[in-house]
Each structure stands twice: as C-alpha cells, then as structure tokens.
C-alpha positions in Angstrom: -32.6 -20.5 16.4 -29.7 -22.6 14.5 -27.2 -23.2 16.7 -23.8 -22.7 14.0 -21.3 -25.7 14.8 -21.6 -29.0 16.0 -21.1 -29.8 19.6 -17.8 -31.0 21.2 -19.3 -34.3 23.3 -21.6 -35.5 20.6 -18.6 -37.3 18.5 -17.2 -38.7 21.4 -20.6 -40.6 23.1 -21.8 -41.2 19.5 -21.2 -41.5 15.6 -23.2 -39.0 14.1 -24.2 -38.9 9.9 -24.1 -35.2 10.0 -21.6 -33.0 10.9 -24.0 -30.3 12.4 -25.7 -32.2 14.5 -25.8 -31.0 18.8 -26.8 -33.7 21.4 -30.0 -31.9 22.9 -28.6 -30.5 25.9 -26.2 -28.5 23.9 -28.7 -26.8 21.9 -30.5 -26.1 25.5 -26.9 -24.4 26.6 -26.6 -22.5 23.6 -30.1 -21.6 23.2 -29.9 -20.1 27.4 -26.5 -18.3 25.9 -28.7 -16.2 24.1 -31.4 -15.8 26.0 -29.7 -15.5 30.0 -25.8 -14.6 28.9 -23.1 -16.8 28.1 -22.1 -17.8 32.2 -25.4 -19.7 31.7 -24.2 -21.4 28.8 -20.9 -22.3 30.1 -22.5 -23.3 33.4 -24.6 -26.3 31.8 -21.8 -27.1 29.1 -19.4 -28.3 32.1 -21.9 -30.2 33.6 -22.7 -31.9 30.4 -18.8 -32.4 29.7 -18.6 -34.2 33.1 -21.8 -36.2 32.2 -19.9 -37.4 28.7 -16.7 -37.7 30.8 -17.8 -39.7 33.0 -19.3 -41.8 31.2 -15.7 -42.5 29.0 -14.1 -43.1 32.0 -17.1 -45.8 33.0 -16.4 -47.5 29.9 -12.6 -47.4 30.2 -11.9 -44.9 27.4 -10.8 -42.2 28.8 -8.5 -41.7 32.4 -9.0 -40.5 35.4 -7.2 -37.2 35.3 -9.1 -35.9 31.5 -12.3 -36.1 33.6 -14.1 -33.2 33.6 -14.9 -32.1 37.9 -13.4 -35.6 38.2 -14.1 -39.2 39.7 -16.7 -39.2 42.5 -15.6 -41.0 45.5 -16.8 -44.5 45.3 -17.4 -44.6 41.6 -16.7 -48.1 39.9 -15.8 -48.3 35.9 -18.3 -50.7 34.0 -16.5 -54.0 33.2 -17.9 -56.1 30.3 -15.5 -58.4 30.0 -14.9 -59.3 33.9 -11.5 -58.1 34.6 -11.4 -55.1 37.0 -9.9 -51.7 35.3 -7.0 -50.3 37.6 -8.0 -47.1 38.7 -5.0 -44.9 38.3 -4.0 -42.5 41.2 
C-alpha cells in the first residue's frame, strides 16, 4: 500500500527532503483506514495531532488554544533559554 499525499504533522515536527514522505504513525492510520474503516483512521490521526501539538506548545511554537484535546493540567512548556513562557489563559 502507497499511502497518496504526504502527512499533515510531519512538516511541522520536522524538515523533510521529500514531499511524500508520512511520519510512521500516519502510514499506520491510513493503512487501518483501509483495512478497519475510516473512524479508525481518524481516531489515531487526532491522537497523533495532539502528540505533534503538544509537543509545539512544549517548545513554545505554537499556543495554547491551536492544541489539539488541549493542555493537560499540570503540563510545563520546555525552556531552553531559562526564562519561563507565560502560559496564556
């Protein structure tokens, strides 16, 4: 199986060379599309988007409210360069 466009999360964790390349869990989603129906698909697909989103917001790229299932309580942005991000509310 070829899955036929390249994932939406892989450009934004990584730089890929090519174009139609999918982070392994992607292929997995589409791959169970096929086989289990497309609820299966989506189903892994948001939990991957959260995954990628969350990790964004970790590294202060993205904010809170374009977090996929959003911030779990208690969750702490990494801060390389010692000052603490504001978490916005």
């Amino acid at each position: 199986m070829r899955a036929p466009s390249r994932g939406v999360a892989v450009d934004r964790l990584r730089a890929e060379s090519h174009g139609d390349r999918l982070s392994t869990i992607e292929a997995i989603a589409r791959a169970m599309g096929v086989l289990e129906g497309m609820h299966v698909r989506h189903a892994i697909e948001h939990v991957f988007r959260a995954m990628v989103d969350r990790t964004l917001w970790a590294k202060g790229d993205i904010d809170d409210d374009d977090v996929t299932g959003g911030i779990p309580p208690g969750a702490m942005r990494h801060d390389p360069t010692g000052v603490n991000f504001p978490r916005a509310r």
